[in-house]
C-alpha positions in Angstrom: 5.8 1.2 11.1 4.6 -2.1 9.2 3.3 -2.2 5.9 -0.6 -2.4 5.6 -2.3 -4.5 3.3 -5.8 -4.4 2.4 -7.9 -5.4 -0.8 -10.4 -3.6 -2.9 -12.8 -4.6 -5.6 -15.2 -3.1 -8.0 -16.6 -4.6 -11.5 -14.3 -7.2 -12.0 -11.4 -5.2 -10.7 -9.5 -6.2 -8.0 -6.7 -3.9 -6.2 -4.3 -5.2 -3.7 -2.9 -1.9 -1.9 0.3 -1.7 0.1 0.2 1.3 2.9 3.5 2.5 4.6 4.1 5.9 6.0 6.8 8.1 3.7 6.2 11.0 1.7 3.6 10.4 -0.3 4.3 8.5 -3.6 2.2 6.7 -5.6 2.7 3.4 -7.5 0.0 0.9 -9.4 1.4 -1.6 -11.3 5.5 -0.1 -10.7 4.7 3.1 -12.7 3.2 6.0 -11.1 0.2 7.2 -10.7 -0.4 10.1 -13.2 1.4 8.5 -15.6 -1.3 4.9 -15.4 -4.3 7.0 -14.9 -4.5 10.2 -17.5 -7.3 11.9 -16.1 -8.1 14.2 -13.6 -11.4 12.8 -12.3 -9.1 9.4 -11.7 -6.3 11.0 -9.8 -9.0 12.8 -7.2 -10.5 9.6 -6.8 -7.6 8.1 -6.1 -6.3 11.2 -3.5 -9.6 11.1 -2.1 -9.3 9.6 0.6 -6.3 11.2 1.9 -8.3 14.7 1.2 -10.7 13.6 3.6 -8.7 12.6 6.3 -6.0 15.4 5.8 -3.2 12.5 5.4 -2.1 13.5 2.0 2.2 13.0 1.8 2.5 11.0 4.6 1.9 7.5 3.2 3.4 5.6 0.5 0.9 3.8 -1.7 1.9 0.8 -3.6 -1.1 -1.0 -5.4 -1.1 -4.3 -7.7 -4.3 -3.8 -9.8 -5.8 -6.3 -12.2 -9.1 -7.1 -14.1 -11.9 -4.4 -15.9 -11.7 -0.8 -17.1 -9.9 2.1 -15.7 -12.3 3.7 -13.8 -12.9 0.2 -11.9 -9.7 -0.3 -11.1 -9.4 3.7 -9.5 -12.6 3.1 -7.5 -11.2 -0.3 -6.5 -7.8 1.6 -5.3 -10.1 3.7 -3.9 -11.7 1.2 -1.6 -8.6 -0.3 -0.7 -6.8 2.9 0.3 -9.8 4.0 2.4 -9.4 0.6 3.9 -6.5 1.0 5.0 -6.0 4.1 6.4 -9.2 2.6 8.6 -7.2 0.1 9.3 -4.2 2.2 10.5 -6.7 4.6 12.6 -9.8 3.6 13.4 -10.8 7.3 13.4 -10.9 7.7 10.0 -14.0 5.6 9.5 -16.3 8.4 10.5 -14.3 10.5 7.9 -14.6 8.7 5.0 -17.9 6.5 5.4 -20.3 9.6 4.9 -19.0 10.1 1.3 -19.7 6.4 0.3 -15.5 5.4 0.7 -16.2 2.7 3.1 -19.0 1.1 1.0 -17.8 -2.3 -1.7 -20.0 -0.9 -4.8 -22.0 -4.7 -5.8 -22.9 -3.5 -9.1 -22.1 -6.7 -11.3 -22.3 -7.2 -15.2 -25.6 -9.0 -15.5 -25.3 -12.6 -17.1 -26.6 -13.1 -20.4 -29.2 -15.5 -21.0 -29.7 -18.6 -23.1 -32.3 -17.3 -25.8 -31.9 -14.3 -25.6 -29.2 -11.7 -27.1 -28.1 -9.8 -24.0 -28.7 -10.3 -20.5 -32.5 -8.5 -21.1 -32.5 -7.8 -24.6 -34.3 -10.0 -26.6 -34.8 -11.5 -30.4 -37.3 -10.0 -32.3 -40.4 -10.8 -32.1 -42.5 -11.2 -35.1 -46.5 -12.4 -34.7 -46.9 -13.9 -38.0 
């Protein structure tokens, strides 16, 4: 089987994700898994999508992640992975759209704004 490649993004994270079938490892960045993300919640969103499909151990996952925080570069793994395994079976797609996988999250920092000190706070005000 040929390797599948497919692209996630959330925040300002971008994840490039390599899909081949093997037994089930793990790599972002050439470390595994566990070891870049510490946290629970980040390791279940990144087996998520294998859950849902009952797929988990038969691909291997290789992903080259840039850009933002932690938890947008797992939910942009996320996307990517869900993407391909869509890719790979078309099946899947009734799976894993009912629990949001399918969906690119377009929640954006909002600009900040000339005269102002954030993007909606502002100076004080002061009448006299």
């Amino acid at each position: 089987m040929a390797v599948t490649h497919t692209i996630g993004r959330r925040k300002s994270s971008v994840a490039r994700v390599f899909l081949k079938e093997g037994s089930g490892e793990m790599t972002i960045n050439k470390r595994d898994y566990k070891e870049y993300f510490a946290t629970a919640p980040l390791h279940y969103k990144l087996e998520q999508a294998f859950g849902l499909t009952e797929t988990s151990g038969q691909y291997d996952v290789m992903v080259n992640v840039e850009g933002g925080g932690i938890t947008g570069q797992a939910e942009a793994i996320r996307l990517g992975i869900a993407r391909a395994l869509v890719e790979i079976n078309p099946d899947y797609r009734a799976m894993l759209k009912p629990d949001g996988l399918m969906t690119r999250d377009p929640r954006m920092v909002e600009r900040k704004k000339f005269g102002q000190k954030k993007a909606r706070k502002k100076f004080q005000f002061s009448k006299r």
